[in-house]
C-alpha positions as CSV (number, residue, x, y, z in Angstrom):
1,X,-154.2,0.7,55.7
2,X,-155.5,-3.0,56.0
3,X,-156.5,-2.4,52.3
4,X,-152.9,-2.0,51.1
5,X,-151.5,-4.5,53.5
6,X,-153.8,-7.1,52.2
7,X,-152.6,-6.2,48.5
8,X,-149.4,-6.2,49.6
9,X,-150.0,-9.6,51.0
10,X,-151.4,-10.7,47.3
11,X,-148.5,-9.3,45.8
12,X,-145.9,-11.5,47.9
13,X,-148.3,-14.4,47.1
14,X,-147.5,-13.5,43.2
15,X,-144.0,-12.8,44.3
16,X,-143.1,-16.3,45.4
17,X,-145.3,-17.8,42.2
18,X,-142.2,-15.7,40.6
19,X,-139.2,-16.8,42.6
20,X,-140.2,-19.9,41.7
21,X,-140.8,-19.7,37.6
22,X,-137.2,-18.2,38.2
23,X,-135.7,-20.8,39.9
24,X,-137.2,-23.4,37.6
25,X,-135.7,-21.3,35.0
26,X,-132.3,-21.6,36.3
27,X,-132.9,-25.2,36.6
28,X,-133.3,-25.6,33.0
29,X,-129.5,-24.7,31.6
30,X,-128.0,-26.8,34.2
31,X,-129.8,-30.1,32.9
32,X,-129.1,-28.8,29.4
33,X,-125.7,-29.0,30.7
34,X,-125.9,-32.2,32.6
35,X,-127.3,-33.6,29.7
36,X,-124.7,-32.8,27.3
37,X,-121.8,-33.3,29.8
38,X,-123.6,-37.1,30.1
39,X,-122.7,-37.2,26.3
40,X,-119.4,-35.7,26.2
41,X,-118.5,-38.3,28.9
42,X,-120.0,-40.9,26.6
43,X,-118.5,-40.4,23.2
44,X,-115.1,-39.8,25.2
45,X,-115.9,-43.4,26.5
46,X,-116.2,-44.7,22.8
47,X,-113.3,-43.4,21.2
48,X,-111.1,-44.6,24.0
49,X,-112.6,-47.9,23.5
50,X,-112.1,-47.7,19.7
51,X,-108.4,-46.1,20.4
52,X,-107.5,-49.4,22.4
53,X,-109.4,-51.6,20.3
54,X,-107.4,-50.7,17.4
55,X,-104.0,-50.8,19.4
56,X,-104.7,-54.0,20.3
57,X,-105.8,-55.1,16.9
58,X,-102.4,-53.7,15.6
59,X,-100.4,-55.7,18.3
60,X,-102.5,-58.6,17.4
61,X,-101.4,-58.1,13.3
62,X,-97.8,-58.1,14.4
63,X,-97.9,-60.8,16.7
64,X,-99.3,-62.8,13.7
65,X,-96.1,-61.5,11.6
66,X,-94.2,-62.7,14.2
67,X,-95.4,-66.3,14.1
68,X,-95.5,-66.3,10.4
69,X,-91.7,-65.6,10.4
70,X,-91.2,-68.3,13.7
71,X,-92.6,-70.7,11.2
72,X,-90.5,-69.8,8.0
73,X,-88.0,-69.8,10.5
74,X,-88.8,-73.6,11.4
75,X,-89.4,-74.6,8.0
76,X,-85.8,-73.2,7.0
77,X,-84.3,-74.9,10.5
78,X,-85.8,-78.4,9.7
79,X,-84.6,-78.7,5.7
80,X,-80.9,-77.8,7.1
81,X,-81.3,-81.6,9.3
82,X,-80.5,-82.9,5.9
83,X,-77.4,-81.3,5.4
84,X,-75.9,-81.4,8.9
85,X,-72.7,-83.8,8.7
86,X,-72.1,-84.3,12.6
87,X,-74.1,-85.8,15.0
88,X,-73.3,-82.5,17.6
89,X,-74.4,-80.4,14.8
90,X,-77.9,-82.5,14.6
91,X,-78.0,-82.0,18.0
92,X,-77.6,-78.7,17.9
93,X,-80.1,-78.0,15.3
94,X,-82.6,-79.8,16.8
95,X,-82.2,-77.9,20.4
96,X,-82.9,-74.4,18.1
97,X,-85.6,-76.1,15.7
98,X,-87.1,-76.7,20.0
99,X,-86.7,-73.2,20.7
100,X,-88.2,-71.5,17.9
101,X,-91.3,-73.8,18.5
102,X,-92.1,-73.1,22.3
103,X,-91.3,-69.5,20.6
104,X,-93.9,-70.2,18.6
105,X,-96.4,-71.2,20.8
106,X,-96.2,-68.5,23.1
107,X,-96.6,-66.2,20.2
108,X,-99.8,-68.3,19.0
109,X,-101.1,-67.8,22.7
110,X,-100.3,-64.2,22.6
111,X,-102.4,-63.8,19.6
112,X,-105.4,-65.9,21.3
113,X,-105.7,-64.0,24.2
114,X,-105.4,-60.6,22.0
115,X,-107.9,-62.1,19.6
116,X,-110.4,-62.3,22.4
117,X,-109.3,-58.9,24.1
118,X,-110.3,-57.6,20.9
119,X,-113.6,-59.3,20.7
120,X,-114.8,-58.2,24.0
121,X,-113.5,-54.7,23.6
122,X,-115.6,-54.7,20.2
123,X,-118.5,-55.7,22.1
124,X,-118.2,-52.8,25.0
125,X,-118.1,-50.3,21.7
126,X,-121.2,-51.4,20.0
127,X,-123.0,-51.6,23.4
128,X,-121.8,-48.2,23.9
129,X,-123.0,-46.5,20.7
130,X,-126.1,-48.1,21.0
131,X,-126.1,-46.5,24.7
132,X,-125.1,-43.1,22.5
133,X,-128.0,-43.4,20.4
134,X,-130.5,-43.8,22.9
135,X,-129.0,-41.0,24.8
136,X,-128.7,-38.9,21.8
137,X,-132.7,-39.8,21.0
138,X,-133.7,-39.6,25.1
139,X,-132.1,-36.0,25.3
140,X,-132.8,-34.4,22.1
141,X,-136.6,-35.2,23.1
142,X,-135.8,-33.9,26.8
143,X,-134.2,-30.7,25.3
144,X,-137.8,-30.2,23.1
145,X,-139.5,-30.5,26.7
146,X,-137.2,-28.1,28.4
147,X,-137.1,-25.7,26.1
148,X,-140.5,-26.1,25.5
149,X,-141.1,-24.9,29.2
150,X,-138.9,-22.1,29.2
151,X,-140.8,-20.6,26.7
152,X,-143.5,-21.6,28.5
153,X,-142.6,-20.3,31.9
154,X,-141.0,-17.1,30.2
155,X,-144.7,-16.0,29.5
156,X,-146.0,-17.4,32.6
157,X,-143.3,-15.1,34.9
158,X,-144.2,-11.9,32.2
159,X,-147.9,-12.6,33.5
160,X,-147.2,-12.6,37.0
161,X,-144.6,-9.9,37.3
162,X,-147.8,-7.5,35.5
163,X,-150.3,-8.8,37.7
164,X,-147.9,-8.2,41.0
165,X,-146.8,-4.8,39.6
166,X,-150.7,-4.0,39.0
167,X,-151.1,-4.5,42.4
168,X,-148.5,-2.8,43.7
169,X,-149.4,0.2,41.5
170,X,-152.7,1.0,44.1
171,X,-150.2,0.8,47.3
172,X,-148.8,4.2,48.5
173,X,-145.6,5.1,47.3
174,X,-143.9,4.7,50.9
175,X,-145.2,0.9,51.1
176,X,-143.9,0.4,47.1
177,X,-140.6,1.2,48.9
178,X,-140.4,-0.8,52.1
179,X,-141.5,-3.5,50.2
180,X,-139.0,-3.4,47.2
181,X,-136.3,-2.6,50.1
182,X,-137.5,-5.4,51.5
183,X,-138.2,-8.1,49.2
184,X,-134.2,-7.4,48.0
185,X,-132.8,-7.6,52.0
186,X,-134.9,-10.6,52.7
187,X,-134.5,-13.2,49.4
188,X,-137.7,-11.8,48.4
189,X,-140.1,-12.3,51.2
190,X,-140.9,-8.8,52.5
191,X,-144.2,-9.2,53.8
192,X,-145.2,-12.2,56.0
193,X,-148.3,-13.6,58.0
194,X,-147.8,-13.7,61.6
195,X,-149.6,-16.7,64.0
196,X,-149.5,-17.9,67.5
197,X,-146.7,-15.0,68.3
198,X,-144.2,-15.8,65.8
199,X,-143.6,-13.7,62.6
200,X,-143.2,-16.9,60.0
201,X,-140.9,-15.1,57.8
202,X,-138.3,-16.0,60.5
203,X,-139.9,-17.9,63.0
204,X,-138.7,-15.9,65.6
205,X,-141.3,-14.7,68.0
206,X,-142.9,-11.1,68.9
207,X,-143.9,-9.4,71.7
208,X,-147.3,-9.9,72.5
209,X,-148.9,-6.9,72.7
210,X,-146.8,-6.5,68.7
211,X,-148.9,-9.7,67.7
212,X,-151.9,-8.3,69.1
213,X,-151.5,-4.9,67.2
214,X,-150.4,-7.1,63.9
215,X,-153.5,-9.1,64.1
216,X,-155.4,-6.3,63.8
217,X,-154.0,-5.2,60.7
218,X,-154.7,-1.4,60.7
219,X,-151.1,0.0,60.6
220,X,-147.7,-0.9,59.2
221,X,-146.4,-3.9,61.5
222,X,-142.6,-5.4,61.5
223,X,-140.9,-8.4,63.0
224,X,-138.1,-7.2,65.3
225,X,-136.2,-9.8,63.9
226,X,-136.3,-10.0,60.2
227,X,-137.8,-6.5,60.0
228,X,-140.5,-7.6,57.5
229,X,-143.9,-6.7,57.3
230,X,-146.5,-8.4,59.1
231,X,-149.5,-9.5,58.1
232,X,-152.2,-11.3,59.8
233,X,-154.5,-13.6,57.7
234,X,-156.0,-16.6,60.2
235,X,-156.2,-19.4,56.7
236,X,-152.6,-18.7,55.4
């Protein structure tokens, strides 16, 4: 019996070496995913930047219509002084040529601070898709590397899964059983080394006389608590 519970022992070793290659495994997809959700985000970033960039740039073009038109417009105003015949008319004329100038200016500033709205907005969308490129370059090498290592860890799990199963293969049928039974109840930890009184598969502690027997390891032991088997090695 302390034969097959020290292979069974081995085998959890091999076991965790498994759940781990597994988890590392799942890993992988979800940075694959992060990574490409990081770019998603990013070239949504840029084209909202180029969308406002060229909405601005249109308002700008059509302010700058406008102020052509203010200036036709003054041009126009200022060659009818010549013909006015009344004073009150002059007056009159000169009060609109007024208006269509502050008009004018106000348009002119309009276009200023557009102009530079557009200039820094240009600046954020370069910066940005030289942000994209790097990404693009950092994750398609990051991508190589991942997948790289699920290959790699594909072959590594395919190893360890024979190895455990080779061991496994010498164990009695009844002990194949309890520990598959086991290693599914107990999120793969079926068998577990036992010290000072307390089964480390749950930490919980034994009865003493049960540690004494477990430490012995000439029959099939298990923790009251967890129900897992126990194994007493004094360097693990």
């Amino acid at each position: 019996m302390e034969r097959e519970l020290e292979t069974l022992f081995e085998a959890q070793k091999i076991e965790i070496q498994i759940m781990e290659g597994e988890r590392k495994l799942l890993q992988a997809p979800k940075r694959l995913q992060q990574m490409q959700d990081e770019l998603i985000a990013l070239r949504q970033k840029i084209d909202k930047e180029k969308e406002i960039t060229d909405e601005l740039e249109k308002e700008r073009r059509k302010k700058e219509k406008e102020l052509e038109a203010e200036k036709e417009k003054i041009k126009k105003l200022e060659v009818r002084l010549y013909d006015v015949k009344t004073n009150k008319e002059y007056q009159a004329l000169l009060k609109e040529i007024e208006a269509a100038k502050e008009a004018n200016d106000r348009t002119e500033e309009d276009v200023l601070v557009l102009m530079d709205k557009v200039e820094d907005l240009r600046k954020d969308y370069e910066n940005s898709n030289v942000q994209l490129k790097e990404i693009e370059k950092e994750s398609q090498a990051e991508r190589a590397i991942i997948e790289k290592e699920i290959k790699s860890m594909d072959e590594v799990i395919a190893r360890l899964v024979q190895e455990r199963d080779n061991l496994l293969s010498v164990v009695s049928e009844s002990l194949r059983n309890i520990y598959g039974v086991l290693r599914e109840r107990r999120g793969g930890i079926a068998v577990t080394n036992v010290k000072n009184g307390v089964c480390l598969g749950c930490n919980m502690n034994i009865p003493p006389q049960l540690f004494i027997e477990a430490t012995k390891n000439k029959q099939l032991i298990q923790c009251p608590s967890c129900n897992r088997i126990l194994f007493f090695r004094a360097n693990d």
